[in-house]
C-alpha positions as CSV (number, residue, x, y, z in Angstrom):
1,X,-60.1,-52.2,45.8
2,X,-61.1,-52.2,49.4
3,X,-60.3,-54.1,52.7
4,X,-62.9,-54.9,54.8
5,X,-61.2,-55.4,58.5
6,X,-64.3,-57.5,61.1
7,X,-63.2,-58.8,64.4
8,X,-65.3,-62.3,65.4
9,X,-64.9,-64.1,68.3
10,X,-65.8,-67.9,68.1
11,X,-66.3,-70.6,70.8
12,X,-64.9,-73.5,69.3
13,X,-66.8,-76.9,71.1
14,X,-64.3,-79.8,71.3
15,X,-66.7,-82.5,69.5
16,X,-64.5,-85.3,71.2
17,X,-64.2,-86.1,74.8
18,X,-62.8,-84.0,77.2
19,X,-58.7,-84.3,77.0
20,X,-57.7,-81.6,79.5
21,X,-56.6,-82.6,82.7
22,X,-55.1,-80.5,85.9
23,X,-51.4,-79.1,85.3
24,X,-49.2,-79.8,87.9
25,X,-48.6,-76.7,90.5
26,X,-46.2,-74.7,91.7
27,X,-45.9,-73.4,95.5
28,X,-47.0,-69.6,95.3
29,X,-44.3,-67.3,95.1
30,X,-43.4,-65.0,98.2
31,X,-44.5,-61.5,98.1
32,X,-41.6,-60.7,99.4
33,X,-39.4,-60.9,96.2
34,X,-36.0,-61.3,98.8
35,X,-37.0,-64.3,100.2
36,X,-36.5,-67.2,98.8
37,X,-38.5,-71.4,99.0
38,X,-36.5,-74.0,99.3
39,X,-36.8,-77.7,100.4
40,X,-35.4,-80.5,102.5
41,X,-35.3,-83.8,100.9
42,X,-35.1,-87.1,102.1
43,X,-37.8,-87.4,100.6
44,X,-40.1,-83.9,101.2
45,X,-39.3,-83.3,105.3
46,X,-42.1,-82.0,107.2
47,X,-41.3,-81.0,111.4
48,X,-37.7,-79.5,110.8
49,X,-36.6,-77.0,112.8
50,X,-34.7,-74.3,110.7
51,X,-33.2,-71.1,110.9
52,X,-31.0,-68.8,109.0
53,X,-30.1,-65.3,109.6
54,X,-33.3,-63.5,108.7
55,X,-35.9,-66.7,109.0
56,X,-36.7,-69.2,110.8
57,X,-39.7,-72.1,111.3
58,X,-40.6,-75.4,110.7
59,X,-40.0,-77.1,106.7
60,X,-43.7,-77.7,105.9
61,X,-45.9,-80.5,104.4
62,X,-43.9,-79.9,101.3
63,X,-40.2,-80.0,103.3
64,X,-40.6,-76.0,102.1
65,X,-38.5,-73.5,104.0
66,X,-37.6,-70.1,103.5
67,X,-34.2,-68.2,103.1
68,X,-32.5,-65.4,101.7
69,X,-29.8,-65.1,98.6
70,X,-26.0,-65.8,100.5
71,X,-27.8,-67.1,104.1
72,X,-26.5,-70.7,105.5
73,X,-29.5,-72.6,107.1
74,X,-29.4,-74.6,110.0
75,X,-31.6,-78.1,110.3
76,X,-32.7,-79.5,113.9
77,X,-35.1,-82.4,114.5
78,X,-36.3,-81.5,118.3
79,X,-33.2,-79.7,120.0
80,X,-30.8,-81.8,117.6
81,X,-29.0,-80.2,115.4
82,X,-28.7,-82.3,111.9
83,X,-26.3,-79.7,110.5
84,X,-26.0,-76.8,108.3
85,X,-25.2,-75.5,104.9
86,X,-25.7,-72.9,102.3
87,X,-29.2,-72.7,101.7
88,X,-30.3,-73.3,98.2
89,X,-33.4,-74.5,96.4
90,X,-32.4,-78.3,97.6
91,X,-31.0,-79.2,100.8
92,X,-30.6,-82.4,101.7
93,X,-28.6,-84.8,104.5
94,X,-25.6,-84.5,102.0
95,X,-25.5,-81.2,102.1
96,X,-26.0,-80.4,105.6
97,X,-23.4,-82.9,106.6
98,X,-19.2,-83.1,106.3
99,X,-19.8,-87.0,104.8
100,X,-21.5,-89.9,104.0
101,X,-21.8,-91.4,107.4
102,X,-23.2,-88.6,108.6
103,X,-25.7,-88.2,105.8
104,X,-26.4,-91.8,106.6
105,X,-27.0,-90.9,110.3
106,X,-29.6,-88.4,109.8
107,X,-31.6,-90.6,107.2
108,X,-31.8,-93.1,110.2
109,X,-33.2,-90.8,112.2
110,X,-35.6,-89.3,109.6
111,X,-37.1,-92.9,107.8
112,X,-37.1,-94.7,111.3
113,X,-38.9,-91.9,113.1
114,X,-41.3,-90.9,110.1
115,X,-45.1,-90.8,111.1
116,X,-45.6,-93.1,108.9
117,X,-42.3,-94.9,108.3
118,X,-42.1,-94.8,104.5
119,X,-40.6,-91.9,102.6
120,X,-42.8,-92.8,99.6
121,X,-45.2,-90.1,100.4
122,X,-43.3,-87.7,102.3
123,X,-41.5,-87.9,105.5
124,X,-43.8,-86.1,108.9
125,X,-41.5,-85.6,112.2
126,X,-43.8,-83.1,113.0
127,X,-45.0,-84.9,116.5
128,X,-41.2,-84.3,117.1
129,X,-40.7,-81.0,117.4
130,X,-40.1,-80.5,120.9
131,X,-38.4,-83.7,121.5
132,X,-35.0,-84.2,123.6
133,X,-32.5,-85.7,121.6
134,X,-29.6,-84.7,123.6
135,X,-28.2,-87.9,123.6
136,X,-28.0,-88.9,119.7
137,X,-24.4,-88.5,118.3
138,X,-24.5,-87.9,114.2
139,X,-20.7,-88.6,114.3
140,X,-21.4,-92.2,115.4
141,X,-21.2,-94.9,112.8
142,X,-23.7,-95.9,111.2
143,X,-24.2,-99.7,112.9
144,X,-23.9,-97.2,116.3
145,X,-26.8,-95.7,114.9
146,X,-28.9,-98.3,114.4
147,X,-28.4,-99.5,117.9
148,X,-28.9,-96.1,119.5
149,X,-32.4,-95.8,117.5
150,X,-33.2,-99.5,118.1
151,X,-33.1,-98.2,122.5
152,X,-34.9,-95.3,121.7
153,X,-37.8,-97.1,120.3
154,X,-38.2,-98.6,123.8
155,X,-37.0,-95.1,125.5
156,X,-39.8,-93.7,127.7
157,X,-39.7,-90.7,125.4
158,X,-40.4,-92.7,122.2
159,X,-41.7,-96.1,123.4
160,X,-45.8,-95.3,123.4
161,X,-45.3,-95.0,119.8
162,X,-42.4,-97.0,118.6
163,X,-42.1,-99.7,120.8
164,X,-41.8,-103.1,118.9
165,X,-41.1,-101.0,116.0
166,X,-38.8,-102.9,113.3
167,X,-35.6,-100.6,112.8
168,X,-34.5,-99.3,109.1
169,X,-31.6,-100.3,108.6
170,X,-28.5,-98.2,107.1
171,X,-28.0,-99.5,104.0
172,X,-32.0,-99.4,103.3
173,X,-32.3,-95.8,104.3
174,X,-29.3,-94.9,102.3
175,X,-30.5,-97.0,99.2
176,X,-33.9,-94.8,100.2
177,X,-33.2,-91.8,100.2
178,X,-30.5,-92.4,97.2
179,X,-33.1,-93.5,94.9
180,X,-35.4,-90.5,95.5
181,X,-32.9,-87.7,95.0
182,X,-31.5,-89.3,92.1
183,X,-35.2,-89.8,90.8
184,X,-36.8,-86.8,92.5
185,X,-34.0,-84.0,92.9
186,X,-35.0,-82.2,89.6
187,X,-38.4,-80.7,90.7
188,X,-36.6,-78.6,93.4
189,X,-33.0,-77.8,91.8
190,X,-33.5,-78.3,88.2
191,X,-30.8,-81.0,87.4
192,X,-30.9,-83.9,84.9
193,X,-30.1,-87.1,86.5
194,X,-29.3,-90.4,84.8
195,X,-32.1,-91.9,87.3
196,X,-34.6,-89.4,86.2
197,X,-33.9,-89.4,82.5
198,X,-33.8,-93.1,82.2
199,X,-37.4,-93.2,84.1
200,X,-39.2,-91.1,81.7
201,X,-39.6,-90.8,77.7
202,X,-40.4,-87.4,76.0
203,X,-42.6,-86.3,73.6
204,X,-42.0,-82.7,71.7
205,X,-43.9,-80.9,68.9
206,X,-41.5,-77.8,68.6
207,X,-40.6,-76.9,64.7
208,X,-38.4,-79.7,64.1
209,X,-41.9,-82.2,64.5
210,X,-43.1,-84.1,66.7
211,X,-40.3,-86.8,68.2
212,X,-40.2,-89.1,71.0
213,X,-36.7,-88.8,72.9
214,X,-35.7,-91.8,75.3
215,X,-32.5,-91.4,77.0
216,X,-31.0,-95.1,77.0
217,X,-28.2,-95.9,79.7
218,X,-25.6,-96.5,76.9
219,X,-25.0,-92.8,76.6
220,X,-27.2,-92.6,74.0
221,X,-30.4,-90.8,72.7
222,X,-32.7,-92.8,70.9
223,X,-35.3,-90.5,68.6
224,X,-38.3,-91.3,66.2
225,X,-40.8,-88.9,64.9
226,X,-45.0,-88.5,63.7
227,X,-45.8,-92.3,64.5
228,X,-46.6,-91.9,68.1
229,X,-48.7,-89.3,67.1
230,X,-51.6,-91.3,65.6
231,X,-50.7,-94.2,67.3
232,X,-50.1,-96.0,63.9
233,X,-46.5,-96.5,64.0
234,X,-44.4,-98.8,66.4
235,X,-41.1,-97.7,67.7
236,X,-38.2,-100.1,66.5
237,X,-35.4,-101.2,68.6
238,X,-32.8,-99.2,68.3
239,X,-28.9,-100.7,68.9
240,X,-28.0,-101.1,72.3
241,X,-31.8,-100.7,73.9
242,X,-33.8,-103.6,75.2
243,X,-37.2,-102.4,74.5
244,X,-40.0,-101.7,71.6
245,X,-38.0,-98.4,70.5
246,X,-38.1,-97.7,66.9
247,X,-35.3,-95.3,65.3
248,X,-33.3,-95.5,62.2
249,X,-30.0,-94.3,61.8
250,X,-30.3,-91.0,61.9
251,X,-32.4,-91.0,65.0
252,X,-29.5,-91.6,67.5
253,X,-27.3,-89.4,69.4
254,X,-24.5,-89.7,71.8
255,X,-25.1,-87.2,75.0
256,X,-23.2,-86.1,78.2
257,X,-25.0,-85.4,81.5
258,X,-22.6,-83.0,83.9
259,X,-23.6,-81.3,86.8
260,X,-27.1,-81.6,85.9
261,X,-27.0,-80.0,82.2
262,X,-27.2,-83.0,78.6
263,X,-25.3,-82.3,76.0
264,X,-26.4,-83.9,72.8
265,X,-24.0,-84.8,70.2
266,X,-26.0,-84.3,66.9
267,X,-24.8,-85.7,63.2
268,X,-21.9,-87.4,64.8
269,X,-20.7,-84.8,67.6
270,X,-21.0,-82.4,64.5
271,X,-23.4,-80.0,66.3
272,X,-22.9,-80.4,70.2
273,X,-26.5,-79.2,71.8
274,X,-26.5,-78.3,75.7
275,X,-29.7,-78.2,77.5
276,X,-30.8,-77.1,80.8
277,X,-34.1,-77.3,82.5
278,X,-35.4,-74.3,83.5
279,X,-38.9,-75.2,84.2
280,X,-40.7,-78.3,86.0
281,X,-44.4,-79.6,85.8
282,X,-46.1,-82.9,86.5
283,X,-47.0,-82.6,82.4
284,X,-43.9,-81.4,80.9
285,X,-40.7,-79.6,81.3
286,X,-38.9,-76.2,79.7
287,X,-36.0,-76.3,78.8
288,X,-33.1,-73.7,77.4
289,X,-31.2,-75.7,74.6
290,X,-27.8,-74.2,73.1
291,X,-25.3,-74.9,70.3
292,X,-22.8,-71.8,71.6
293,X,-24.1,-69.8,68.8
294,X,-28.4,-69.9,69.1
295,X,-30.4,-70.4,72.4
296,X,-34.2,-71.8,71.8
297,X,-36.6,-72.7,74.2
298,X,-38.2,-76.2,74.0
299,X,-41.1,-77.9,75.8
300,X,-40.5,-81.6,76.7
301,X,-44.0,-83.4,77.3
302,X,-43.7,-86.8,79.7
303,X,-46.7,-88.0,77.9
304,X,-48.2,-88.7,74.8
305,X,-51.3,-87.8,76.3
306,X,-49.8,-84.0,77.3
307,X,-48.0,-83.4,74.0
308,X,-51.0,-84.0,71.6
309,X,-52.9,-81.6,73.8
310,X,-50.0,-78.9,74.1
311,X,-52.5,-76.3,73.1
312,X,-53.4,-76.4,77.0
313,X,-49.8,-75.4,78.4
314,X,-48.7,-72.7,75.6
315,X,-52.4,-71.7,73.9
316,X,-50.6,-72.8,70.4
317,X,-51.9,-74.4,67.8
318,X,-50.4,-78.0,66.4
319,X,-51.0,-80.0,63.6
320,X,-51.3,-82.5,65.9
321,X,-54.4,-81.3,67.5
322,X,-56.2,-80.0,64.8
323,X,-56.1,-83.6,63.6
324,X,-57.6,-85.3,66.8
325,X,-60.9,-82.8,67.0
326,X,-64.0,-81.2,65.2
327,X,-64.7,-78.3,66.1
328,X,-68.0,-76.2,66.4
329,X,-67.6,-72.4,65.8
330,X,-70.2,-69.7,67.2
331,X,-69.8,-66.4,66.2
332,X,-71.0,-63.3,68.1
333,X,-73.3,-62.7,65.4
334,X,-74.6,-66.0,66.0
335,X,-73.5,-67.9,63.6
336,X,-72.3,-71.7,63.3
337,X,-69.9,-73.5,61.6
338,X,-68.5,-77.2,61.5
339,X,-64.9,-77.1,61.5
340,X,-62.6,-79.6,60.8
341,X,-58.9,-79.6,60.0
342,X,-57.2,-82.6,57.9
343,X,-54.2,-82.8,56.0
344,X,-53.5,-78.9,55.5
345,X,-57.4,-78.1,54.9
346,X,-59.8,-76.8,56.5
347,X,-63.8,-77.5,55.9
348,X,-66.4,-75.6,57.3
349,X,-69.8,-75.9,57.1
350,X,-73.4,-75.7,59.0
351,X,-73.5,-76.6,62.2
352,X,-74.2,-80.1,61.5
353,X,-73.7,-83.7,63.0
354,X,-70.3,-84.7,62.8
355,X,-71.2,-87.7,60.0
356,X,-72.4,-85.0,57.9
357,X,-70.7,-84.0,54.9
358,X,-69.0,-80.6,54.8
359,X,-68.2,-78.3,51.4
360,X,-65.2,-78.3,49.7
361,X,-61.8,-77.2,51.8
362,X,-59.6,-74.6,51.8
363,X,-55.8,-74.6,52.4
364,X,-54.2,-73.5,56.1
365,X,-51.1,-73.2,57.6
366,X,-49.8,-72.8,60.8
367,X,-47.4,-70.4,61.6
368,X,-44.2,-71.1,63.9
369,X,-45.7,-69.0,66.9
370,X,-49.1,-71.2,66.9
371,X,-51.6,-69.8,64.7
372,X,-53.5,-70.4,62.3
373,X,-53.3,-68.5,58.4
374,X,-56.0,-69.8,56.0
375,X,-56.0,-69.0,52.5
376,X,-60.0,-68.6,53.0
377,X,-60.9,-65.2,53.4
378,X,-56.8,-65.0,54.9
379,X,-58.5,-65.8,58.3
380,X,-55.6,-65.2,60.9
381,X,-56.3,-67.3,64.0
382,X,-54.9,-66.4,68.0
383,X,-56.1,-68.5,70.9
384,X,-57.5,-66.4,73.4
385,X,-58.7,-68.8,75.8
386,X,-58.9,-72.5,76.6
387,X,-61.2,-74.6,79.4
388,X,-62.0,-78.6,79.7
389,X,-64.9,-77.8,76.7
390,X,-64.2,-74.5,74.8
391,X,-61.2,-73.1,72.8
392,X,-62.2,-69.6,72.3
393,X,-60.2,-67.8,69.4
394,X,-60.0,-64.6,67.8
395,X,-60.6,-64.2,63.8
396,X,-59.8,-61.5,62.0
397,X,-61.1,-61.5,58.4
398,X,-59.4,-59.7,55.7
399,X,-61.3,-59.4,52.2
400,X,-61.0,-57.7,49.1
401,X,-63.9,-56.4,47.1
């Protein structure tokens, strides 16, 4: 007997239209690995003066500053100082200020003197730089405030721009800026919320299948798996959830949210399952889940959309997307193949139109780390690299003869 070892490279075609779309972004990390990014939030704070004992600037477009590991940052809007705190990955009015009012305070100044006074897209108080605000107390109360910032619309300083201005009042700014952080806050300090997790469902298709998670805000955790998948199955209402959520028994779970971490009770509170995030994205999020004994990593998708394409994010192969293409294979020897994956088998055949009929298949599996073992020819399959049109993988052949 003999083994006969060939590498072949293939460009596999996606037959269907193009499903990849733009990941979300991160800022780019600083060379300097000392120095840390972090961000004011009202909503994202551009204009801020800040400074801590080895940097200082303005927060830019993003509300990004930089710091160092154990440094307290100071905030100022002109030659106002808003406050300062421990500098961390999220600072906000809370926690540059000793309480509420005062939190309150600065978000009048920060919505009511916004460039464009809306949070929704960012706040810019860039313009105010330079500005004298000598004679703006943060210790006032709140209705003081709003009187103060109602004169300075019409102060000689301010008037050219905000004159006839309607003011934002405290209880809207506070309701404002309330509702972003609790929606919002994650991207920047990693933390569940309530707000966030009732906002968004998720889709996973890690090696207990694919499920849809929905976090419902009677402290439970509604799950269902495969249907959404295909798109053939509808979700049932589950008890306790006023929507088209489909679960059985089995497919609920009581959690705990604290300090920004879920714990999952599963089979009753039997197995108690903390998870953290540890990684944000527009498409999806990482997170590290735990029982006390074994730590796995998970990927939580925030789309159907992003979790049938999954390939795009980890380069791993899923039943789920084998499904949903055809595939055309060239080799480096130039040689083409139809290849199409369905229930477990693979067929391949000439590179022919997709109505065509292809030979008989062959079983396939996919392993736990993403690739792909067929019992034809045991053909071992790795992603090497993926783009909007091409999956390009690398086969190795063994064969006995």
């Amino acid at each position: 007997m003999k083994i006969k070892h060939s590498m072949k490279i293939l460009t596999l075609s996606i037959a269907l239209s193009t499903l990849f779309v733009g990941c979300g972004g991160g800022d780019t990390a600083s060379a300097a690995v000392s120095v840390l990014t972090g961000t004011f939030v009202d909503a994202p704070t551009q204009g801020l003066g800040y400074k801590t004992a080895s940097q200082s600037g303005f927060t830019d477009a993003n509300g990004k500053f930089k710091y160092q590991a154990g440094e307290e940052v100071e905030f100022t809007l002109g030659n106002l100082s808003l406050g300062k705190g421990p500098a961390g990955t999220l600072m906000t009015p809370y926690t540059v200020s000793d309480n509420n009012d005062t939190a309150t305070n600065i978000a009048l100044l920060l919505q009511n003197f916004d460039a464009n006074r809306t949070n929704t897209g960012g706040i810019d108080l860039s313009f105010l730089q330079d500005a004298n605000l000598s004679d703006v107390n943060l210790s006032a109360t709140p209705t003081d405030m709003e009187t103060l910032i109602g004169n300075l619309f019409n102060d000689a300083r301010f008037s050219a721009k905000y004159s006839g201005s309607v003011l934002l009042n405290a209880t809207t700014v506070k309701s404002t800026m309330d509702t972003y952080l609790a929606s919002n806050s994650i991207q920047y300090d990693k933390k569940f919320t309530e707000a966030y997790l009732a906002g968004h469902d998720f889709y996973t298709t890690d090696d207990l299948g694919p499920l849809i998670m929905r976090f419902n805000n009677d402290a439970q955790l509604y799950y269902a798996g495969d249907s959404y998948l295909d798109g053939s199955g509808t979700l049932v209402v589950g008890a306790g959830y006023d929507g088209n959520f489909t679960i059985d028994g089995s497919g609920v779970a009581a959690y705990t949210l604290d300090n920004g971490i879920i714990t999952i009770g599963y089979g009753g509170g039997s197995v108690m399952v903390s998870t953290t995030a540890t990684e944000i994205t527009d498409d999806y999020i990482k997170v590290s889940q735990t029982d006390g004994t074994t730590t796995k990593t998970a990927t939580w998708y925030l789309t159907k959309a992003a979790a049938i394409n999954s390939i795009k994010y980890d380069k791993k192969f899923t039943q789920v997307y084998l499904d949903t293409k055809i595939f055309y294979a060239v080799y480096e020897n130039g040689e083409k193949n139809t290849l199409v994956f369905q229930n477990n088998q693979i067929s391949l055949g000439e590179l022919l139109a997709v109505a065509t009929p292809l030979p008989t298949p062959h079983d396939y599996s996919i392993t736990s780390v993403g690739t792909i073992v067929g019992k034809y020819g045991n053909a071992y399959a790795t992603i090497g690299e993926i783009t909007n049109q091409v999956t390009a993988i690398a086969i190795l052949n063994q064969t006995s003869g």
